[in-house]
N, C-alpha and C positions, 0 to 999 in steps of 0.2 A: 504494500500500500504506500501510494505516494507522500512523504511528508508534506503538512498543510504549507501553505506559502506562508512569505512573512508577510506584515503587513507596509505596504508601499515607504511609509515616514519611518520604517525599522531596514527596507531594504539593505542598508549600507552601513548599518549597526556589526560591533565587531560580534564575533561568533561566542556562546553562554550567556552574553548581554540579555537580562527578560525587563520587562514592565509588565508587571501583575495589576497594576492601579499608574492608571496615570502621574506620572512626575514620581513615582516612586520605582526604583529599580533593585535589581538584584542580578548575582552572577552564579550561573551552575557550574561546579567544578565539574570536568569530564572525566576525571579518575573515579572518583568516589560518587558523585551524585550529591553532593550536597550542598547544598543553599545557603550563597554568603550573602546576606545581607547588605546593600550600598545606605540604602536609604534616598528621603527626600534631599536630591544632590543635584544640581545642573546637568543638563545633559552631555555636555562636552565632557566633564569631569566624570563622570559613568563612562563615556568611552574610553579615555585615556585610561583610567583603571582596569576597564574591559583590557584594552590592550596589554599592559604590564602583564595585568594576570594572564592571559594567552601565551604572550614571551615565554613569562615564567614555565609555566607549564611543558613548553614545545623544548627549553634548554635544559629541562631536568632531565637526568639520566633514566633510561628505560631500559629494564629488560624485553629479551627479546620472548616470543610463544615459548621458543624450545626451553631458555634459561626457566622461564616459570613454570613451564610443565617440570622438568628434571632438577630441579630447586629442590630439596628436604625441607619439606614442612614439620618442625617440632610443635607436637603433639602436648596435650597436660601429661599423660600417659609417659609419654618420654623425659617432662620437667619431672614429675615423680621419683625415677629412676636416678633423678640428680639430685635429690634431697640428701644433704647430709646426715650422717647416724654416730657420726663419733660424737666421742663423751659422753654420753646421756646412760640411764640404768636400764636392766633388759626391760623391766617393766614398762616404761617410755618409750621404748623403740615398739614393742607389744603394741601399744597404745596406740601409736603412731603408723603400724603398718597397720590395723586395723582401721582408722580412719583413710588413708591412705587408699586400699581395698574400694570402700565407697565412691568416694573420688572417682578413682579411676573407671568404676561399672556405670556412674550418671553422665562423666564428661572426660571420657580416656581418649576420643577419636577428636575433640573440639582442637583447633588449632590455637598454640598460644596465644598467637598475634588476633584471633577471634574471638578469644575469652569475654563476655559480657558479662556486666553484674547481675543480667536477666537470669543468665546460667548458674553464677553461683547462688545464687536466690533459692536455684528448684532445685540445688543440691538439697538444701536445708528445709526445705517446705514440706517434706516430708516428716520430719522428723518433728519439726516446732507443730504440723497438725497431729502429729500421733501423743506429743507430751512429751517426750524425751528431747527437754531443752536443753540437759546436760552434753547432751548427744550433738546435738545444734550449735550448742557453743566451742564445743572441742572441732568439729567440723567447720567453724566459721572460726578459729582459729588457723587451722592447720590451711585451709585455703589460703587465708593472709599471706604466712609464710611462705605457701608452696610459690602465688603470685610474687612477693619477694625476691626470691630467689632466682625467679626467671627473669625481674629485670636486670637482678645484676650477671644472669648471661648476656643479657640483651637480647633476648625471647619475645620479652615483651615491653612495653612502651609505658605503662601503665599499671596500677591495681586494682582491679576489679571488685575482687573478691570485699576490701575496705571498704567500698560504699555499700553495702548491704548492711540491713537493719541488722543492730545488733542483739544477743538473745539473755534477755535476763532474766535465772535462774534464782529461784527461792529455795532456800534451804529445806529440805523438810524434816531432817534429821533434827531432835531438842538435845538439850543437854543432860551429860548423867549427872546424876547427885549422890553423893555420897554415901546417902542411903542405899540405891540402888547397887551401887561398887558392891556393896556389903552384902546384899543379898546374890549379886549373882557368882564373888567370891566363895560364899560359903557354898555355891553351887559348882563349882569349878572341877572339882574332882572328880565329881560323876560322869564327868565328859571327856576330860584328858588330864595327866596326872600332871603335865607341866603347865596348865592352864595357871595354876595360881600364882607362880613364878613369875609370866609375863605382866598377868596384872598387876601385880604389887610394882615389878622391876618398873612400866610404864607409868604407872602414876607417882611413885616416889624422884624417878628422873626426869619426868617430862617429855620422854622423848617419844616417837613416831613410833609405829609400826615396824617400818624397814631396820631402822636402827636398833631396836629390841629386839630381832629377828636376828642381824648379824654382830650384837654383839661378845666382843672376845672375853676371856679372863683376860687375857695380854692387856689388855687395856687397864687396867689398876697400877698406877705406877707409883709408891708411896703412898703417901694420905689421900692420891686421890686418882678417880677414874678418867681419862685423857680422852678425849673421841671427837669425832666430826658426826654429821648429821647426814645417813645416806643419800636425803635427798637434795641436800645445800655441799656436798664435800668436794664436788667437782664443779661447783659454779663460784665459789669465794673462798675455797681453802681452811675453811676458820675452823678451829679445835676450840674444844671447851675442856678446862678441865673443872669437874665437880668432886667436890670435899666427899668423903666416903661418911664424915661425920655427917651432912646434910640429913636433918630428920623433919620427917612428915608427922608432927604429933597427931593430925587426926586417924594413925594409922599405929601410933608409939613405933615407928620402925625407922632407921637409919638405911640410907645405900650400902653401908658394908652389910650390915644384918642381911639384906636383901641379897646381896652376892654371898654370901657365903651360905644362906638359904640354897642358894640355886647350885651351891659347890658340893651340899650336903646329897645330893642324889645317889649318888656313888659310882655317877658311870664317868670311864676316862672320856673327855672331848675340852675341847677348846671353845667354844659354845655357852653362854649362862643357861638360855632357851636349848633344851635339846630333847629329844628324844629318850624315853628314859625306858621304853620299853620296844621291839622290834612292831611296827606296824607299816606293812605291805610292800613297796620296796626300801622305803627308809630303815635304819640300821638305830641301834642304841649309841647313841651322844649326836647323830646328825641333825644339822638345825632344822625349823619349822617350817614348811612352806606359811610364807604371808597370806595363802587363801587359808589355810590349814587355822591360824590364828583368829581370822578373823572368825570362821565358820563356829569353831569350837565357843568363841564367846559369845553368837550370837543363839548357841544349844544351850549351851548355862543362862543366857537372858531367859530364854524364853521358860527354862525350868522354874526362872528365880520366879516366874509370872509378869514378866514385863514384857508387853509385845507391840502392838500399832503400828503403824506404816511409818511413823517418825522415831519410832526406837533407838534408840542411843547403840553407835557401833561401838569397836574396841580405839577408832580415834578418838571419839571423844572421852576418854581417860588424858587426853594430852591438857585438854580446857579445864577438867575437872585439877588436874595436879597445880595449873595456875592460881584456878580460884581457891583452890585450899591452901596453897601458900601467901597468897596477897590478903587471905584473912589472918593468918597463923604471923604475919611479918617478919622482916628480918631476912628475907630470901630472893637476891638478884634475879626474880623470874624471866625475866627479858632476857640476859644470858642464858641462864639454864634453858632455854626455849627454842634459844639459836634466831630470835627478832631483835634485826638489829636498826640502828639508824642512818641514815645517809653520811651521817661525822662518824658513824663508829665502825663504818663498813671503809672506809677511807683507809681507818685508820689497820681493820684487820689488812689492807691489801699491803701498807705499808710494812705487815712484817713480812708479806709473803707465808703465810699459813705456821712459818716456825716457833712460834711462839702462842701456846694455848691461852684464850681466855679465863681465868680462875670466875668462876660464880661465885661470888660474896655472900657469907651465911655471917649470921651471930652465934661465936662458938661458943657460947655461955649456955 
């Protein structure tokens, strides 16, 4: 079909040159198709710019059919495969190749340089309609990054993934009380014999999960126990060391009492947390799996009679060991906790991790 004619007073108008409304113009890029704007502007001056812009256009470099057909188009699929994985803990990488997975099954074939925020949107749309905002927020994280990473290939030009709504999650998990410690303590042994070990060892020190999980006897060196925090030890270096005398009166127990509790089992291992008895392929003194921890505490909750869909897991002994100590006072909880501040993370870079932080207790 024949293109429509101009009309006679446009005859000799340079080429993309439009007027949509009289006296008002605009210029169609021919690459892309998209509509710049001139505005109410003289006519002459719409052409002159008409012209630049055409020059411009005609002395840009071109590829040729064959170079675009036989070009490598890098895929998300392929930026994925360039994501970095050092440093980080297996559990993280776990995490990460799991989102990773999704990614690549909604938008593995989308070319980087094509990535739209439309797209990262309907990665996540599924997941913010089903409820699992947690899920939507690790996913609109990891996209961030993944787009990151492809600019500084030069993949891409831009980040996509950043303008998409962002997903805020509510907690649903409350806090334990120490009432509750108590009761699913005394329920601890019906479930696993090293169960009570961990609880005490985590709410007397504060510490995580992971780090309960791998911690050593090596780690007592004198008056007191030396350690890093498994999931801050490869990002800031920082040691703490905690006084062995540190005592949680709501509990009358000191950290040595506690280590030497967990000493008193009688099996050889390096391990506080170990295995005390042969169960399926683990061995006696091998440490716990971190799903094994949490499972076991969440069988003692549910004996102690605590249950609901906001039930307190085995992190939250981490909150519970703060608020028992900032009522008991006298105890550097910010250290012991490993939260530090923007002057005092300065200062741990300045020793370079050689030099542990001592937690301040009152040894009276």
């Amino acid at each position: 079909m024949a293109a429509r004619p101009r009309i006679r007073k446009r005859a000799n108008w340079p080429a993309n040159l439009h007027e949509p409304r009289e006296g008002y113009y605009t210029f169609l890029d021919p690459r892309d198709g998209k509509l710049h704007v001139l505005g109410r502007i003289p006519l002459a001056q719409a052409i002159f710019e008409a012209h630049e812009a055409n020059a411009a256009i005609a002395a840009a470099p071109r590829r040729s059919l064959v170079e675009q057909i036989s070009a490598p188009v890098e895929t998300v699929a392929d930026l994925l495969d360039k994501m970095p994985y050092d440093g980080i803990s297996q559990s993280t990488r776990k995490t990460w190749l799991t989102l990773d997975k999704a990614i690549r099954a909604a938008i593995g074939d989308v070319p980087c340089h094509d990535l739209t925020t439309k797209q990262c949107a309907a990665v996540l749309l599924p997941y913010r309609e089903a409820g699992k905002a947690r899920m939507a927020q690790s996913l609109r994280s990891r996209l961030i990054a993944m787009c990151t990473e492809g600019m500084g290939l030069g993949w891409m030009d831009k980040n996509p993934a950043s303008a998409t709504k962002r997903v805020d999650v509510t907690v649903k998990r409350r806090r334990l009380t120490l009432d509750e410690f108590r009761r699913i303590y005394e329920r601890a042994p019906e479930v696993s014999a090293w169960l009570q070990n961990a609880m005490l060892l985590a709410l007397v020190s504060g510490q995580d999960r992971s780090t309960i999980r791998n911690w050593l006897f090596s780690y007592t060196q004198g008056d007191a126990v030396v350690l890093q925090r498994s999931k801050t030890a490869k990002k800031t270096g920082l040691r703490i060391a905690i006084p062995l005398q540190l005592r949680l009166n709501a509990m009358n127990v000191t950290l040595g009492d506690v280590i030497a509790r967990c000493r008193s089992t009688g099996v050889v291992t390096k391990y506080l947390i170990h295995h005390i008895r042969p169960q399926g392929d683990a061995k006696r003194g091998d440490p716990i799996r971190l799903t094994s921890i949490s499972q076991a505490f969440a069988k003692a909750r549910t004996l102690a009679g605590i249950g609901g869909e906001d039930a307190p897991s085995f992190h939250e002994i981490r909150s519970l060991c703060k608020r028992a100590y900032l009522e008991q006072g006298l105890v550097d909880t910010k250290t012991l906790l490993g939260h530090t501040s923007d002057e005092m993370a300065t200062l741990y870079a300045n020793s370079r991790g050689l030099s542990p932080v001592r937690v301040q207790i009152d040894a009276a």
